[in-house]
C-alpha positions, 0 to 999 in steps of 0.5 A, a space after each residue: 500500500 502507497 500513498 502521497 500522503 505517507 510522505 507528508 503531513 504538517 510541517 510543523 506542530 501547533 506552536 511552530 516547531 518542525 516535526 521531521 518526518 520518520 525514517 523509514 527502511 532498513 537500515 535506518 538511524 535514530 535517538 534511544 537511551 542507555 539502560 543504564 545512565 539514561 543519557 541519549 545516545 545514537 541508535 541503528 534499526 537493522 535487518 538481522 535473521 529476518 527480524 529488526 534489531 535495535 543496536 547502540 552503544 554508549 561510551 560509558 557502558 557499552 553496547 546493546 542489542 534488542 529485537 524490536 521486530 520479530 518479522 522483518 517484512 512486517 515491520 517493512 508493511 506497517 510502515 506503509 500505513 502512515 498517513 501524516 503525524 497530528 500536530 501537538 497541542 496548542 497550550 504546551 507547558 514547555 514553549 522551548 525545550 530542548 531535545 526529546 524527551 528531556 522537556 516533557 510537559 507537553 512540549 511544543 515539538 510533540 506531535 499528538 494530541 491527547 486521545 487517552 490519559 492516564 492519572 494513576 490514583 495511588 501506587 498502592 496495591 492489593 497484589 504483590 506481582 512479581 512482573 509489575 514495578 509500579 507499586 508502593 511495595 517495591 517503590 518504599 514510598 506512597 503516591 496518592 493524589 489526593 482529590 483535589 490534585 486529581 481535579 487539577 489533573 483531570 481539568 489541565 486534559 480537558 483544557 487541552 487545545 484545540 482538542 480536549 481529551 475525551 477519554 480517561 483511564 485510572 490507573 496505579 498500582 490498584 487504583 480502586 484503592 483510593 479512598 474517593 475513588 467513586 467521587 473522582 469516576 463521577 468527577 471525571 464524568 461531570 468534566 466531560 470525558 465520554 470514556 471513563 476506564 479503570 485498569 484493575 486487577 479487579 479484586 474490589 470488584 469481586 467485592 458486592 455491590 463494588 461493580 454497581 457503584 462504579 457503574 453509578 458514578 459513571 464508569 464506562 470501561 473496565 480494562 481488565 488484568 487478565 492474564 490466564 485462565 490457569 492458576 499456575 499461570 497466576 502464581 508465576 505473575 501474580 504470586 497467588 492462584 486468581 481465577 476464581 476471584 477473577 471470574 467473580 469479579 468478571 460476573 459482577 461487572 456483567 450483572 451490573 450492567 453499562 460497563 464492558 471489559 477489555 482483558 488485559 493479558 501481560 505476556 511472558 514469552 515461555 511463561 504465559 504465551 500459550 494462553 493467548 488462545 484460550 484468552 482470545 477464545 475466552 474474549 470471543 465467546 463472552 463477546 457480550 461483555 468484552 469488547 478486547 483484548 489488549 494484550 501487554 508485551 512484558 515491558 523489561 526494567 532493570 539490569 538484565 543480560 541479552 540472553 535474558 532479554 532475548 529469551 523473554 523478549 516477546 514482539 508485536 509480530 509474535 502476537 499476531 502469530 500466535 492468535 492465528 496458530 492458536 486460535 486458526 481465527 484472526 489472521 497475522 496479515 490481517 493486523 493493521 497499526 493504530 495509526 490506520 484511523 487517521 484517515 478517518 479522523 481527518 476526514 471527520 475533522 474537515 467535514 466538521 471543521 475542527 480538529 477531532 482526535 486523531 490516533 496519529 501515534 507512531 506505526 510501530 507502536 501498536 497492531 490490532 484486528 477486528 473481529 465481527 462476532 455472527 449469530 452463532 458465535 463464529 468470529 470473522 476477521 474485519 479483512 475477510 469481507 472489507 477491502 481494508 487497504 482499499 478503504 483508507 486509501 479513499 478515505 485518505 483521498 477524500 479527506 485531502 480533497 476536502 481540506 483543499 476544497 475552495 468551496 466546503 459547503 459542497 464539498 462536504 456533502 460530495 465527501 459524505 456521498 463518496 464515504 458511503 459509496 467507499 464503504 459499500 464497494 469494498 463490502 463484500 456481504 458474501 465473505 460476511 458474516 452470518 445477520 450482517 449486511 451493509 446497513 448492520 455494518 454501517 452501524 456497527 462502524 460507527 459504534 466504533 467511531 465513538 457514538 455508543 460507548 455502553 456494552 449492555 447484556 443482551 447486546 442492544 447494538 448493531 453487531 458485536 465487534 471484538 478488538 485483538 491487539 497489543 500496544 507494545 510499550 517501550 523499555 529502556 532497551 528498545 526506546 526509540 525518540 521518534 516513537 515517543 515523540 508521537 505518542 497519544 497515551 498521556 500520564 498526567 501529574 500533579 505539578 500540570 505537566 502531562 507525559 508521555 506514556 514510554 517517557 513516564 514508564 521507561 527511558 528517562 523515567 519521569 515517574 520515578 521523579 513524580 512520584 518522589 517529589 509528590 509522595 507521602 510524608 511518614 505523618 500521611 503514611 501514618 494516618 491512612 495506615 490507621 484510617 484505611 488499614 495500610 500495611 504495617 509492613 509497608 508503613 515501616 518500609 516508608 517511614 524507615 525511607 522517609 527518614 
């Protein structure tokens, strides 16, 4: 798939900055980070054994290599779907920065909006994970905003400009712990957000009548951790058996309606990999209530020796592969990168004449099918039926016509006439599945534009569409700036400034620097111990650290 506008898009961002083109081909030149100094340093992406590698060397500790592709002609066709970056935000807090990532807040040379933020609500935690690094256990200091410090971040997204971020997640450690958990879900819905998320373990919500107050306070979406349907999985991850806590928790949230869930399956190569057909199957036939899965590349912190990484390393490419080996549905060529919708928000943007939310994050960053779910429980693969590639190309060139027309008014109705005959012609109802025709299929598409967020028993929508995919996030060791520089997942903070996801997580860390500056003082930690049962052994753990 080619297309002009592969090669282009705006200049330059909002507030001025040139935003370079990425590189594509092999081999190509980039920024990343040492793993061990963090200090930027000069990397390669090469072609080696049919797989894409990362290599850079710093001077003071040496070199390092790490697969970032595990196919090599994927990595090369995912880079045919690109159709322009976004262009940042029109308030950033740093106006002249210095190079990314070293300024982040968003910074004027960042070239994505918002579309989804994260505020984690505490770094406390109701599990001990072996996998996990993002809790007061291992920290040995707690971050707990508290609600007005969550109103200030939840306000900086909503003022973002031209587009106010639409969706919020709440993330942690366990978020559900925060003592006013609820007021802040019904905060977030008062401000506007039209997608409200919890990422959980979910074990409040195995809790009675947990599940029914998050749906009262306006919770739309419960991104599930979900890693296996195996106990001995569970005690490996999360160092305990799961499943029945699991599965309580999942019924609750099914009884008490207006929510759906999106299994959230962290992947070990060796550990859990196997599940990853029973998990889609899993998603498959409970496709009344889940709406995806999202599976989670195991993201690797800390020293760790290339033989270790390697054998552990797991890629977007083994994903796909994997759903197709075992599952025989949902084929690897038929995933796309996130950046395919761009088409459609460009569209949707000229056709309203303001900017929407646009997932312009980069090409690399993420892969995902969809699957329409017939009658009788049989998955079918969007790709089997829609001429996908065909579609954006039209899309792409509708939109291009439209934002250079001299006479919008007729154009824009031009525009919806060709997007309606685009659609029809690269429907194929032979190859679709069982009960959808193309009037089914034009609600069921823009349901997934946004229009009706609520998953309800009983499935009161046009069809029922499943997400498989994975947004693999960065580590230090395969950390690539051009990524960075275009990701769409922010994390808020209490001092305003907003980060992006793999700058806040991994390379320069800013969560670490977060959440030290914000966290609790021992006469906090002394209080919510008493007020909220905060573990004493944790409580000597931080105090002793405060100290």
């Amino acid at each position: 798939m080619t297309n002009k506008r592969n090669q282009g898009g705006p200049a330059t961002t909002h507030a001025g900055f040139p935003l370079p083109e990425p590189k594509r081909g092999l081999p190509k030149k980039t920024t990343s980070v040492c793993p061990t100094c963090r200090r930027l340093i000069p990397a390669e992406v090469i072609e080696r054994d049919g797989k894409a590698w990362m290599i850079k060397t710093c001077p003071d500790h040496g070199r390092f290599e790490d697969i970032v592709y595990a196919d090599v002609d994927v990595y090369r066709r995912v880079e045919s779907f690109r159709f322009g970056d976004g262009k940042g935000v029109a308030n950033p807090v740093e106006k002249n920065p210095g190079p990314c990532p070293t300024a982040c807040g968003l910074c004027a040379r960042h070239g994505s909006h918002t579309a989804l933020a994260n505020i984690d609500l505490t770094n406390r935690c109701n599990l001990n994970c072996p996998v996990c690094f993002a809790n007061a256990n291992a920290a040995g200091y707690l971050y707990e905003p508290d609600f007005e410090q969550v109103r200030g971040m939840l306000q900086r997204f909503r003022d973002l400009e031209p587009v106010p971020c639409p969706c919020i997640q709440f993330a942690g450690g366990e978020p559900t712990l925060h003592p006013r958990f609820f007021e802040i879900v019904a905060l977030a819905r008062d401000l506007g957000f039209s997608a409200i998320q919890v990422a959980t373990n979910g074990l409040k919500f195995a809790e009675p009548g947990f599940a029914e107050r998050c749906r009262e306070a306006g919770l739309n979406s419960v991104y599930f951790q979900f890693d296996a349907l195996d106990d001995g999985t569970y005690r490996k991850l999360r160092g305990r058996p799961l499943v029945e806590t699991k599965m309580k928790a999942f019924e609750a949230i099914r009884r008490a309606g207006g929510m759906n869930v999106i299994l959230v399956p962290t992947i070990l190569k060796g550990e859990n990999d196997h599940e990853i057909g029973p998990l889609t199957r899993f998603a498959v036939e409970n496709v009344d209530l889940v709406t995806g899965v999202s599976f989670q590349p195991v993201v690797i912190t800390g020293r760790i020796s290339r033989e270790r990484r390697l054998a552990i390393r797991f890629t977007l490419t083994d994903l796909a592969k994997e759903v197709e080996r075992q599952t025989g549905f949902a084929r690897a060529d038929g995933w796309e990168p996130l950046s395919v919708l761009v088409p459609l928000s460009r569209l949707g943007s000229a056709i309203r004449g303001e900017e929407m939310v646009a997932y312009t994050a980069h090409h690399h960053c993420s892969m995902a099918t969809y699957l329409f779910v017939d009658d009788e429980g049989t998955p079918v693969q969007i790709n089997e039926f829609i001429d996908v590639e065909n579609l954006l190309r039209d899309m792409d060139r509708i939109a291009s016509d439209l934002e250079s027309s001299r006479f919008k008014f007729l154009t824009k109705s031009l525009s919806k006439l060709k997007v309606l005959r685009s659609l029809e012609k690269n429907f194929h109802a032979e190859r679709a599945p069982k009960g959808l025709d193309f009037q089914r299929f034009l609600q069921a598409v823009e349901e997934l534009m946004g229009s009706k967020r609520d998953r309800k028993p009983g499935r009161e929508y046009a069809f029922r569409t499943l997400m498989v995919g994975a947004m693999h996030f960065m580590d230090s060791y395969n950390f690539d700036v051009e990524r960075v520089q275009r990701c769409i997942v922010h994390y808020g903070a209490p001092d305003g400034r907003i980060y992006p996801f793999c700058a806040y997580n991994s390379g320069p860390t800013y969560r670490e620097k977060i959440e030290r500056a914000f966290a609790h003082s021992p006469e906090s930690v002394q209080r919510i111990a008493e007020e909220e049962g905060f573990p004493k052994e944790l409580r000597r753990l931080v105090e002793s650290r405060s100290t």
